[in-house]
C-alpha positions as CSV (number, residue, x, y, z in Angstrom):
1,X,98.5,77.9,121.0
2,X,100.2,81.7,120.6
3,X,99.6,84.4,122.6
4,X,99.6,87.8,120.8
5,X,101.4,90.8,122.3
6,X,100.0,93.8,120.6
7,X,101.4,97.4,121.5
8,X,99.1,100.0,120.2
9,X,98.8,103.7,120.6
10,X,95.8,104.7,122.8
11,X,93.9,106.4,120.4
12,X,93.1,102.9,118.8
13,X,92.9,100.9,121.6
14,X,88.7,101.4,121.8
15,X,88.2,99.8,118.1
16,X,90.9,97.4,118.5
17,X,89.3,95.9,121.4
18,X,85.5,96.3,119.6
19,X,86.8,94.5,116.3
20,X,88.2,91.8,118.1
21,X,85.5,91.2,120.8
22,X,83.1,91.3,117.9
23,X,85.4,88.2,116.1
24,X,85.7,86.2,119.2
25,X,88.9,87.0,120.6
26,X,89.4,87.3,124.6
27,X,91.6,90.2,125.2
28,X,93.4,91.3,128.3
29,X,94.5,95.3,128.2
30,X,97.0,96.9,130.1
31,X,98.2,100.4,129.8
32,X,101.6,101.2,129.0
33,X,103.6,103.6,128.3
34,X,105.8,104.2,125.5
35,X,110.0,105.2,126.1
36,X,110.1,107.5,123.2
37,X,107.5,109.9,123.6
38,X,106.6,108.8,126.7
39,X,103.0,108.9,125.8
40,X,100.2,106.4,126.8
41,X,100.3,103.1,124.9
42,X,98.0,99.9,125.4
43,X,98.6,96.5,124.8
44,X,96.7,93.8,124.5
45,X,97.2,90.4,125.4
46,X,95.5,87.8,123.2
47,X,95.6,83.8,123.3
48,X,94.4,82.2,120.5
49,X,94.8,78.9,118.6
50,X,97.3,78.8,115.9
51,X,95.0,79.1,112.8
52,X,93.4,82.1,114.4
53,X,96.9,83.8,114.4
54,X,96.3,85.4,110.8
55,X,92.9,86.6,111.4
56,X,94.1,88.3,114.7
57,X,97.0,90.0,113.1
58,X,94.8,90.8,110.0
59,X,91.8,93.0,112.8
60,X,95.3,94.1,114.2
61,X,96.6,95.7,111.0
62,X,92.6,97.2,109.9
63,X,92.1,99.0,113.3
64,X,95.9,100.4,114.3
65,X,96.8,103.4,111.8
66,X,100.1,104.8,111.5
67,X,99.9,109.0,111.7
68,X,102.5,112.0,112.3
69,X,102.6,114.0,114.6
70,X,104.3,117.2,115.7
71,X,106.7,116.5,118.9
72,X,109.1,119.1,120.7
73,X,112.7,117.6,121.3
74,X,113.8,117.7,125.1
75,X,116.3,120.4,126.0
76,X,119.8,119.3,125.7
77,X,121.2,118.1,129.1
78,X,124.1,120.5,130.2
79,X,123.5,123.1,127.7
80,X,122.2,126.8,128.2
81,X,118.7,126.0,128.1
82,X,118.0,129.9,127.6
83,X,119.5,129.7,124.0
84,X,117.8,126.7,123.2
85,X,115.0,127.1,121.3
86,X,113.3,123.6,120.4
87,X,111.7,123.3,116.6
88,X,108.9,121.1,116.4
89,X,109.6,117.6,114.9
90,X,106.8,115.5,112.8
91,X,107.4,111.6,113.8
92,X,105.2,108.7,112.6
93,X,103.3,107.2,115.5
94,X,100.7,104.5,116.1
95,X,100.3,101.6,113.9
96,X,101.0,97.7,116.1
97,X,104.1,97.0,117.1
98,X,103.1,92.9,117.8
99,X,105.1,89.6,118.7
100,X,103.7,86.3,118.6
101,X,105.3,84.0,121.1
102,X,104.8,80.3,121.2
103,X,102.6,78.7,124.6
104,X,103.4,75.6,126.3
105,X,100.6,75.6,128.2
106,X,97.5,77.2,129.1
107,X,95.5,76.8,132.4
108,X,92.4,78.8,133.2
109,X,90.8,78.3,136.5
């Protein structure tokens, strides 16, 4: 048995949690937040047996798409702030970040 941590950007949580519903997979969701941007993040909890791994990471990868998007830097700490005048960066976010972690045991009650 695994169990499936899957970190995804909020905008796909909805038809990540559809897709895998609709193949049989019990899901728990919690939001999160994420330490770069600091934007909202969900992940998704998933226990499955071990040959279902592949076909949980494969609805995974279909439904979580990698995108840019335009993000203002934070003012530097102990600078003049006045002067500083942030450009816009473009960083890649969303896509899965997953880990698959080995269970000892399960127990549902």
């Amino acid at each position: 048995m695994k169990l499936i941590v899957a970190v995804v950007q909020d905008q796909d949580s909805n038809r990540l949690s559809k897709a895998l519903m609709d193949h049989n997979f019990r899901t728990t969701k919690l939001a999160t937040t994420g330490g770069f941007l600091r934007s909202g993040n969900t992940t998704f909890l998933i226990g499955t047996e071990d040959i279902r791994v592949e076909k949980a990471l494969g609805i995974i990868k279909e439904n979580c798409r990698a995108r840019d998007q335009l993000v203002s830097p934070m003012s530097p700490m102990g600078g003049n702030v006045d002067s500083y005048v942030p450009k816009p960066v473009e960083v890649e976010v969303g896509g899965a970040t997953v880990f698959v972690l080995p269970v000892d045991q399960f127990l549902h009650f």
